[in-house]
Structures are given as C-alpha cells and as structure tokens.
C-alpha positions as CSV (number, residue, x, y, z in Angstrom):
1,X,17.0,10.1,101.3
2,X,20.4,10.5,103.2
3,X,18.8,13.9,104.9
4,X,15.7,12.0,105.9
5,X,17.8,9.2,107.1
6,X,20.1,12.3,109.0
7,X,16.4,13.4,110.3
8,X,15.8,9.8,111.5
9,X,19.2,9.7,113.6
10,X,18.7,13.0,115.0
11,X,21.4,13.9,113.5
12,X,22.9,16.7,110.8
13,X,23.7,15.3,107.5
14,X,27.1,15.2,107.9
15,X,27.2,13.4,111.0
16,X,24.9,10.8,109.5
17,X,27.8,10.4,107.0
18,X,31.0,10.5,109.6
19,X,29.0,8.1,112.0
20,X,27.5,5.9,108.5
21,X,30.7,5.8,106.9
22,X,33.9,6.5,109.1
23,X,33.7,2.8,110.4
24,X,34.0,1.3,107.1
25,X,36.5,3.5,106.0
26,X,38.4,2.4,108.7
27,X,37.9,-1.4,108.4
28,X,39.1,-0.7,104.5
29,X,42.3,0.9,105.2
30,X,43.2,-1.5,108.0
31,X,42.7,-4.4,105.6
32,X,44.7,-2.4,102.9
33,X,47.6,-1.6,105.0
34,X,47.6,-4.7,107.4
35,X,49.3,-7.9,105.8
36,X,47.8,-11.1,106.8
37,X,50.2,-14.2,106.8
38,X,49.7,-17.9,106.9
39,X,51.7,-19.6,109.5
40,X,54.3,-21.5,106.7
41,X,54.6,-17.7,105.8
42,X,55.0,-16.5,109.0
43,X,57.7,-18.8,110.2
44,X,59.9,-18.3,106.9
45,X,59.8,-14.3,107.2
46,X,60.6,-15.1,110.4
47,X,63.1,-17.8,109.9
48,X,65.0,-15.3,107.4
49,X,64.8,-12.5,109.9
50,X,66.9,-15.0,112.0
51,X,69.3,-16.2,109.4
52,X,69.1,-13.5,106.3
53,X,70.7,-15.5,103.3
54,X,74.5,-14.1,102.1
55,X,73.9,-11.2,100.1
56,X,75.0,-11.2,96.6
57,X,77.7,-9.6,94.7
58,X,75.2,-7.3,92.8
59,X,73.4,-6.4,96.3
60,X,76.1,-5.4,97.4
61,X,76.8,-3.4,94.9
62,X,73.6,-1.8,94.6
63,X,73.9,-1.3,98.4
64,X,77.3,0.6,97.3
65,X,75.6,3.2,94.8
C-alpha cells in the first residue's frame, strides 16, 4: 500500500515517508520540548525570576558540594 501510495505521489517510497511523516514528527517534538504556561503560571515564574526567594541553608549547602 505505502509503494502504491509512493507511485501515486510520484514519488520513491522513502520520500513518500519523509514528506508523510517528517511534519508530524516535527509537530511531536515541538509539543514534547515546548512548555506551555497559563498566564497565573506565567506571571509567577516570572514574578520569581524578578524576586527569587532567599535560598535556604541546605541550598546553599548543596550549592557548596
């Protein structure tokens, strides 16, 4: 089926597959490596960013080893 589909595209079967499948490969690691927020979420990573919290005493120890 996929070398009559190939045939059909004018296409080998290998550029059936790149041209079939590369796009939703793509959209699948874009959604698996892009992080989508809310806005609440959004403005308190951003609102830490700003004003990170006092680190604690084991943090900074951790931060020491």
């Amino acid at each position: 089926m996929i070398v009559r589909a190939a045939a059909l595209e004018h296409l080998n079967v290998t550029g059936f597959i790149l041209r079939t499948v590369l796009p939703k490969a793509r959209e699948l690691v874009e959604k698996a490596e892009h992080l989508k927020l809310s806005e609440r979420d959004t403005k308190r990573v951003l609102d830490l960013l700003e004003n990170p919290p006092t680190p604690t005493e084991r943090l900074i120890r951790a931060a020491r080893a």
